[in-house]
Structure formats: structure tokens, C-alpha cells
C-alpha positions as CSV (number, residue, x, y, z in Angstrom):
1,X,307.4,-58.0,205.7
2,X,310.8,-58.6,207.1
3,X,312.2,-56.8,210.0
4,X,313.0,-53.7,208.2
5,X,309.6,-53.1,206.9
6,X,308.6,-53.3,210.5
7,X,310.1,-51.1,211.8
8,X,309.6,-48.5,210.0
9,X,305.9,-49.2,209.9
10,X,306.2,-48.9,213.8
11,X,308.0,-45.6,213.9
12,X,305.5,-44.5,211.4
13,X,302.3,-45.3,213.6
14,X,304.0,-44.0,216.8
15,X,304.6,-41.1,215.4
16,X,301.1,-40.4,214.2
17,X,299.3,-41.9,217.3
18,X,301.5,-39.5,219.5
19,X,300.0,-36.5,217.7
20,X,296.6,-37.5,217.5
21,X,297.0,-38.0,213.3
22,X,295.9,-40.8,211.5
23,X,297.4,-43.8,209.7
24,X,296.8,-44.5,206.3
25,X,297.6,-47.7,204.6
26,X,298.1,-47.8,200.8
27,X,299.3,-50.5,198.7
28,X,301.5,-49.7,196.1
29,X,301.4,-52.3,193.4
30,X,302.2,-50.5,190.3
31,X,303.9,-53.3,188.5
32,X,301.2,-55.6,188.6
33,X,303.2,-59.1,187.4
34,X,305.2,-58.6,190.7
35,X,302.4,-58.0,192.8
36,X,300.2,-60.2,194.2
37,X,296.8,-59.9,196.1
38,X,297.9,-62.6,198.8
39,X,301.2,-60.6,199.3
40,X,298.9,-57.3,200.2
41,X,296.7,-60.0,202.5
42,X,300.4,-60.9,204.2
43,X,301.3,-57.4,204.9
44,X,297.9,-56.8,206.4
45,X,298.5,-59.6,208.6
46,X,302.0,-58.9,209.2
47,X,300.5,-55.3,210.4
48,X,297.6,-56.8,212.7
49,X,299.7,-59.5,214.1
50,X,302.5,-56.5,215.7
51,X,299.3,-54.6,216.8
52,X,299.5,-52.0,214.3
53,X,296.1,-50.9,213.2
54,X,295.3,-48.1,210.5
55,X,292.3,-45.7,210.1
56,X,291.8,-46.1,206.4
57,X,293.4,-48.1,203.8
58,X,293.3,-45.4,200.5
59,X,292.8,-47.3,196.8
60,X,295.9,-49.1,195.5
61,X,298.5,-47.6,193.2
62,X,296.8,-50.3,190.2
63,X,293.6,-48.4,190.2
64,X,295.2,-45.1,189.8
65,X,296.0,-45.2,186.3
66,X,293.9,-42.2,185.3
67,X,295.3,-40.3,187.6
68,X,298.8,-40.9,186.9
69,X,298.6,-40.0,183.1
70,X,296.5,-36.6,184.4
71,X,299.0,-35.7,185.8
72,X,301.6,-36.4,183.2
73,X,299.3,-34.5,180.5
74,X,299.2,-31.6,183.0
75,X,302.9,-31.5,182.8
76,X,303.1,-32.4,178.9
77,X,300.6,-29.2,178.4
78,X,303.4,-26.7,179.8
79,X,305.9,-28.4,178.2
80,X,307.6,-30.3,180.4
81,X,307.8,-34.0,178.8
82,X,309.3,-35.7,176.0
83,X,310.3,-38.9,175.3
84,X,313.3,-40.6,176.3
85,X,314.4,-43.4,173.4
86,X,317.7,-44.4,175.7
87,X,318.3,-48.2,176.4
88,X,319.5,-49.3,179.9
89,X,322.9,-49.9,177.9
90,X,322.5,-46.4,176.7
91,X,322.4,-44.9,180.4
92,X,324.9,-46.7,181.4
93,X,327.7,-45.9,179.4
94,X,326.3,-42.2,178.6
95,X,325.8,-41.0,182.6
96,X,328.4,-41.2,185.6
97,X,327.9,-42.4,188.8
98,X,327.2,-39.0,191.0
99,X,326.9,-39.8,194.9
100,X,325.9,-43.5,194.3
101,X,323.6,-42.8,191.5
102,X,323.4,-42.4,188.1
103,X,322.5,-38.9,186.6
104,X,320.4,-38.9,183.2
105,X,322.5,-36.6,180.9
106,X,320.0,-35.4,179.0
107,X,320.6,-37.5,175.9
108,X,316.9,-37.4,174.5
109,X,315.8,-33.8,175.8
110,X,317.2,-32.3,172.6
111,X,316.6,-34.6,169.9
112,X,315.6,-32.9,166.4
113,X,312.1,-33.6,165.7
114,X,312.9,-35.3,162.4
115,X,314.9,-38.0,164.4
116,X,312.4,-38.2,167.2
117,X,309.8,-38.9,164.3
118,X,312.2,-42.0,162.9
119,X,312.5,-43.5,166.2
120,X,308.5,-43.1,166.4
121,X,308.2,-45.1,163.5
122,X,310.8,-47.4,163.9
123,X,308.3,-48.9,166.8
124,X,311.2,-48.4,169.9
125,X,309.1,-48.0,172.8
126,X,310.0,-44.6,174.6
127,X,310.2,-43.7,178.6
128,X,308.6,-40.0,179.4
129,X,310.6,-37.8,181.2
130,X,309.5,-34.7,182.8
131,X,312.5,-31.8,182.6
132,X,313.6,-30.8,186.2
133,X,314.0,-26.8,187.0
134,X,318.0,-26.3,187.2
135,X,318.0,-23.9,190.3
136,X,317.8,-25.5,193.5
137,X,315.3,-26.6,195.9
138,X,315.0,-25.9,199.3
139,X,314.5,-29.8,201.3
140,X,313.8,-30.5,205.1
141,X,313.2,-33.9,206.7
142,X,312.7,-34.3,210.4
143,X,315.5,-36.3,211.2
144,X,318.3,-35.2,208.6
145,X,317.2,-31.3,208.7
146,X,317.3,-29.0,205.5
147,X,319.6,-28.7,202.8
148,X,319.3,-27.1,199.1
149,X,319.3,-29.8,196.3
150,X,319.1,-28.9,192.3
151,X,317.5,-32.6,190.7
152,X,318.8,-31.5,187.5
153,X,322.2,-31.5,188.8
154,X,322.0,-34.2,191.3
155,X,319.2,-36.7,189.1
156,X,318.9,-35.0,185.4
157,X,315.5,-35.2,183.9
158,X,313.8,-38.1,185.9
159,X,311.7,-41.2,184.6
160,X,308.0,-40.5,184.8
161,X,306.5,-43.3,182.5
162,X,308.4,-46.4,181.9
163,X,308.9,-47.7,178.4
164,X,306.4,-50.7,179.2
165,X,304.0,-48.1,180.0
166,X,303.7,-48.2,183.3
167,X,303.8,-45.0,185.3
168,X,307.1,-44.3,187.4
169,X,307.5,-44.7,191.6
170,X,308.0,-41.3,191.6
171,X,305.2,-39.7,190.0
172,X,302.8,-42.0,191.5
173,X,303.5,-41.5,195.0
174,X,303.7,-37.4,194.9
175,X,299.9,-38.0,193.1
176,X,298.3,-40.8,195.7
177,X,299.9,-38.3,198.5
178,X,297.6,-35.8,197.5
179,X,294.8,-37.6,196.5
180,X,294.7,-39.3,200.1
181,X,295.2,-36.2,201.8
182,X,298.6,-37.1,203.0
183,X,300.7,-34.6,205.4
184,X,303.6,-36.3,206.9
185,X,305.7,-39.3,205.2
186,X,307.5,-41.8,207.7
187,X,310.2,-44.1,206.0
188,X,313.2,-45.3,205.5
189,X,316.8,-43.8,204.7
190,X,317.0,-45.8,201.5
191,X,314.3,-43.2,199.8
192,X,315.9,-39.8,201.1
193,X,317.3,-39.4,197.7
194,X,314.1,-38.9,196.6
195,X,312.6,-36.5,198.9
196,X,314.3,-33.8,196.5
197,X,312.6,-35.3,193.3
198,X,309.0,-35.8,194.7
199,X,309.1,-32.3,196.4
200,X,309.9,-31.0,192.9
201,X,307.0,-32.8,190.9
202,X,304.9,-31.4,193.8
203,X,305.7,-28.1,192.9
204,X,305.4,-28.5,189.3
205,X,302.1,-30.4,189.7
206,X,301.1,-27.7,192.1
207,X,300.3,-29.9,195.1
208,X,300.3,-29.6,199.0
209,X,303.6,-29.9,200.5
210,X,304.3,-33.5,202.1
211,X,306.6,-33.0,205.4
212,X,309.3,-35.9,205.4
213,X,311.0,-38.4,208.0
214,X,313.5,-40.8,207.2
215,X,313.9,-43.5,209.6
216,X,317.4,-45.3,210.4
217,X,317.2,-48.8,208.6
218,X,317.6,-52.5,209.9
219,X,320.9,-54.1,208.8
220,X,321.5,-58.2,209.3
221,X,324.8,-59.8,209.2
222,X,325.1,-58.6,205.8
223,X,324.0,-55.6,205.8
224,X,321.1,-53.7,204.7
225,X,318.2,-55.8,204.8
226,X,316.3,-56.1,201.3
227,X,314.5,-58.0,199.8
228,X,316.2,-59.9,197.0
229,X,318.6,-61.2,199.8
230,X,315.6,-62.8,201.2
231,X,315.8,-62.1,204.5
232,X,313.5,-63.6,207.5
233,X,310.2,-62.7,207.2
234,X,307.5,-62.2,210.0
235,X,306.1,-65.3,208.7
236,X,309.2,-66.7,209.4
237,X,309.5,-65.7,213.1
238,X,305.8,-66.5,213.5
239,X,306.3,-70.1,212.2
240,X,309.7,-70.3,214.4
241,X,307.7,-69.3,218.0
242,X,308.7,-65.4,218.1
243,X,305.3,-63.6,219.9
244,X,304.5,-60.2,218.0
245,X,305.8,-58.6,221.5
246,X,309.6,-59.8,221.0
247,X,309.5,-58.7,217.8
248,X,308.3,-55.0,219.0
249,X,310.9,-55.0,222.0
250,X,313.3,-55.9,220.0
251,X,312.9,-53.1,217.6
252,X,311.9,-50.7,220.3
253,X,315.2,-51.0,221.8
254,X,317.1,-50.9,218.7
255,X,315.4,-47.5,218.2
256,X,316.3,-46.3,221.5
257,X,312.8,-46.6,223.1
258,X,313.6,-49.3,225.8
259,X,316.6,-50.6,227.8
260,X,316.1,-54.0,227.1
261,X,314.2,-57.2,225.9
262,X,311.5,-58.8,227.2
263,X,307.5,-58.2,225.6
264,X,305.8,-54.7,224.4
265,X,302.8,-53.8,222.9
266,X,302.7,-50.8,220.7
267,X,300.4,-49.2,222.8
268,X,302.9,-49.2,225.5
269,X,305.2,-46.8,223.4
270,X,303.0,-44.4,222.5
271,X,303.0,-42.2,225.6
272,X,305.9,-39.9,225.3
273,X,306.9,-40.6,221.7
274,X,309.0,-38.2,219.9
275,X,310.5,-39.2,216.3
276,X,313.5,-36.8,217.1
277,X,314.4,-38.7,219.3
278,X,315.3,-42.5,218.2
279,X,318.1,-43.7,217.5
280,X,320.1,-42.4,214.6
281,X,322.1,-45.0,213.8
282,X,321.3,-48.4,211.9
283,X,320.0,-51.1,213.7
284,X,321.8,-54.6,213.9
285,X,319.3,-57.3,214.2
286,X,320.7,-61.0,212.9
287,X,317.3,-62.3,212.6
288,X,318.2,-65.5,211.4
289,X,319.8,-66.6,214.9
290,X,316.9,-65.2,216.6
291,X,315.0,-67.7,214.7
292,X,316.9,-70.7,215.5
293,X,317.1,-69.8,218.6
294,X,313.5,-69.7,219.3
């Protein structure tokens, strides 16, 4: 876990030991040759060593499988899913960029069944996509209020199965919410785009509604912290002499809980918690001097 993950999963457990909910910890390890059972033992850790503890850990996303592909048939037996035969190249030069992202045009939701039977046979592995209701949906998050959002206008049809077979982020999570009896969602601003989509499968799938919260994120010197840019880890601070109680001041203040520095418990922020009101702005922490300096 690096900084970013942390805080977020600290928001998330103040927020439910304020109201007297409780914390769930899944692992979500769909894509099994990038996952790793001693990375899910480091995030464990991670968690323990900040004094974050959790009520029940639900079964990972890896031994879901069944679920997944119920779900998919459930929306294949109203006539929701085909298969999409488009390459990355395809997407790319077929779709334009709309608010950062990339909207599916629609390329394979038409095909004529003779052609969809050559590419069958011609072996090319196909995605499933699951057709999105063109009128809009009503969203609300905590933090960023409530808008009206149309996923076929904003996403097109979205990915539900990959074309290695592996069942898609956002079908899996609107399922394992469900299944673990989830009522709120803490996280961070880099997944409100898919508030919209997962609220829309849930309504298709005809599932409880998930309330949302989407947390400011930690940026470094560079920016956004993530992952591929490798940044400081908790291991990292641990091995470099930073106690579990900097590290929670630290993002206590940059959430607006505390004045200043010094050493905090979770425990000690619990009384008088309200997610409403942290800090709405991203957080500046440059980790990497914090580490040399200790």
C-alpha cells in the first residue's frame, strides 16, 4: 500500500466506526498472474500496522467465478450481451476521447449474424458486452452530490468479460457488493467515473443500491500517486523509521482532521468524524523526502 491506498482506507474505517457500521475487507484479485498471495499478506499488514482493523474479510474476487458468469447469463437471458470482436487498435481509432475517456461506439452491437458466425469460426477471441439503457440515470455520492449521467452516451456499451475470459472490474464489484451485503462504498476520486456504470448494472442485475463516497486522492511531487510510478510504499516508511502514528497524522491533517504533526492513533479520530467534512482538495504528501528524512 502506498500513501494513497492509506488514506482512503482510513477515511473508509472512520467513516464506518463513527456510525457504528462495519468494515469489510475483500481482496480483489481478479487477474490472477498479477496477483499475488504475499501481496494480499502485505496489505493485511499494511492495515494492522496503521491500527486499522476489519470485522470480516468476504471471499476474494478469484473464488467468485460462478458468480460472475450468473450474473452475465442473467443479463444474456434478457438480451442484454453480445460479443464484442474489436481489437485495442480497433477502439482506438473507431471511438473519441469524451471527458478523458474513451466511448465504445457500438461497433459490434449490430453485427449480422452471418459475420458474427465467421468471426466465431475464425477462432478471434471475443469481449462481452452488456448494452447500457440510453436514458439517464439519476447518481449521488456523498462528497460530489447528485447529477444525471446516460452510460451509453458518456461510456457506450461497457466491457463485462474480457477476451481472455476473465470477468470485468465492473461487473465483479456491483456482484461481491451484494453478495457481502455491502451498503456504503468509501474510495477514491479516480473511480467516480464509475459510480454511473456500477449503479446501472445494479439496476439491470436488480440489486440493492450501494451509497457512494469518493475521497480526495494523495498526489506526490508528480502528481497522482499510482502505482506503476512506484511510489513509497508503507514498507518503505516502515523500513526507513516512520512509526504507524506519523503516517496517520500526517494524513489526518491532510484531510483536515488535525492542525498539525506529531503521533495519532485511529482511535483518536473517531469521535466526531463526519466524511462531509474533510478536506476537498488533493493532498500533497512528497513521501519520498519524508523518508530520507527519517
Amino acid at each position: 500500500m502506498h500513501l494513497g491506498n492509506a488514506r482512503t482506507a482510513l477515511l473508509a474505517w472512520l467513516d464506518v466506526r463513527s456510525r457504528g457500521g462495519r468494515m469489510l475487507l475483500r481482496i480483489e484479485d481478479l487477474d490472477r498472474d498479477r496477483c499475488r498471495a504475499e501481496w494480499a499478506d502485505a496489505v493485511r499488514d499494511d492495515l494492522v500496522w496503521l491500527g486499522l482493523d476489519w470485522d470480516a474479510e468476504t471471499p476474494p474476487q478469484s473464488t467468485r467465478t460462478v458468480d460472475y458468469a450468473a450474473a452475465l447469463n442473467r443479463l444474456t437471458s434478457v438480451g442484454l450481451v453480445y460479443e464484442c470482436y474489436c481489437s485495442r487498435r480497433d477502439l482506438e481509432a473507431a471511438s473519441a476521447p469524451h471527458g478523458g475517456e474513451r466511448r465504445y461506439p457500438g461497433t459490434c452491437a449490430g453485427l449480422p449474424e452471418g459475420e458474427r458466425d465467421d468471426l466465431r469460426r475464425s477462432g478471434r477471441p471475443a469481449a462481452l458486452r452488456v448494452r447500457m439503457p440510453q436514458e439517464s440515470l439519476a447518481c449521488s455520492d456523498r462528497l460530489h452530490g447528485t447529477w444525471r449521467e446516460s452510460v451509453a452516451g458518456t461510456s457506450g456499451d461497457i466491457v463485462c468479460r474480457r477476451s481472455d475470459g476473465l470477468h470485468a472490474y465492473q461487473l465483479a464489484v456491483v456482484v461481491d457488493d451484494a453478495a457481502d451485503g455491502v451498503t456504503d462504498v468509501v474510495r477514491g476520486d479516480d473511480l467516480l467515473a464509475s459510480t454511473a456504470r456500477q449503479m446501472t448494472l445494479g439496476r439491470l442485475l436488480d440489486l440493492p443500491a450501494v451509497t457512494y463516497a469518493h475521497v480526495p486522492l494523495v498526489h506526490g511531487p508528480g502528481g497522482r500517486l499510482q502505482k506503476r510510478d512506484r511510489p513509497p510504499s508503507l514498507a518503505d516508511l516502515r523500513a526507513a523509521g516512520v512509526s504507524p502514528g506519523e503516517v496517520v497524522a500526517a494524513l489526518a491533517a491532510g484531510a483536515g482532521l488535525t492542525a498539525g504533526t506529531g503521533q495519532l492513533r485511529p482511535v483518536d479520530l473517531v469521535e466526531g468524524f463526519a466524511l462531509e467534512r474533510i478536506a476537498r482538495e488533493p493532498v500533497a504528501i512528497d513521501a519520498t523526502a519524508w523518508a530520507r528524512a527519517s
